[in-house]
Residue, then its C-alpha position, 0 to 999 in steps of 0.5 A: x533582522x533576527x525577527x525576519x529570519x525567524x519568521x522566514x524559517x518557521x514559515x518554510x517549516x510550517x510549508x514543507x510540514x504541511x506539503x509532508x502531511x498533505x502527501x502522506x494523506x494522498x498516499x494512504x488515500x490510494x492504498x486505501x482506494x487500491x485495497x478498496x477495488x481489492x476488496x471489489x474485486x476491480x483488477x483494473x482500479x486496483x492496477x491503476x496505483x501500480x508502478x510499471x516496475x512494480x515488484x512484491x513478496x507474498x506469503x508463501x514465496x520465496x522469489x520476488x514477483x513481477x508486476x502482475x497482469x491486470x487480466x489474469x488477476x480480473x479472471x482470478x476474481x471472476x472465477x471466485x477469487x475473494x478478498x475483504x480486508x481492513x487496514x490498521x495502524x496505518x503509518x506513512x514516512x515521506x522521503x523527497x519524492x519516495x515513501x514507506x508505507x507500514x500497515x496490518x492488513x487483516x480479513x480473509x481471502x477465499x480462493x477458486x478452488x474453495x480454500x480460504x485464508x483468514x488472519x493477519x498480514x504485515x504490509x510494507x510499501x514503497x512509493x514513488x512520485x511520478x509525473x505527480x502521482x504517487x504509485x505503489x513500486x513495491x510491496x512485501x507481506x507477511x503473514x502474522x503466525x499465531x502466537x505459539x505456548x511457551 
């Protein structure tokens, strides 16, 4: 009996180790698909791994910003609006049906009005399962200042 129960508890570890696993790739699978059509400049594919609640903090502001339109970003790309990112130390942490999401964005952002951005960023995301799909419900990014002399 000892052996049976044994067996039944590494084999639930073993299910839920894995399920963990499999939802932590499907996760980083769509951030690394959303920064892709980012990259590609296709608001409407970058959109489709946002929450309708979805919420973020910038570099740069102080407020935390809404759920952007997928228009207006797509005529921010049209008019020049550029970016090629790469992520790195790319770590997610599953909690039910919720995840935080923890990376370093780094590339260059080149804007309409000809300004361009280059370094790196400090990315943390939640996401949240819904109707079996994992979305993006909030993001914060932190721009990583350049070391200063001592």
């Amino acid at each position: 009996m000892k052996i049976f129960k044994l067996i039944s508890a590494l084999l639930v570890f073993l299910f839920f180790f894995n399920v963990s696993n499999a939802q932590e790739a499907e996760i980083k699978a769509n951030g690394e698909k959303m920064l892709q059509a980012l990259n590609d400049g296709n608001a409407e594919k970058y959109m489709k791994y946002k929450h309708p609640s979805f919420s973020q903090y910038l570099p740069l502001s102080l407020e935390l910003a809404g759920r952007p339109d997928t228009k207006v970003i797509q005529t921010q790309f049209d008019e020049g609006r550029d970016f090629d990112f790469t992520l790195s130390d790319h770590e997610v942490k599953v909690y039910g049906n919720c995840a935080v999401v923890t990376a370093m964005q780094e590339g260059t952002i080149h804007f309409e009005d000809g300004r361009i951005d280059t370094g790196k960023w400090m990315h943390t995301s939640v996401w949240v399962k819904e109707n079996n799909e994992w979305l993006q419900v909030h993001m914060h990014v932190s721009k990583v200042q350049d070391e200063q002399p001592k």
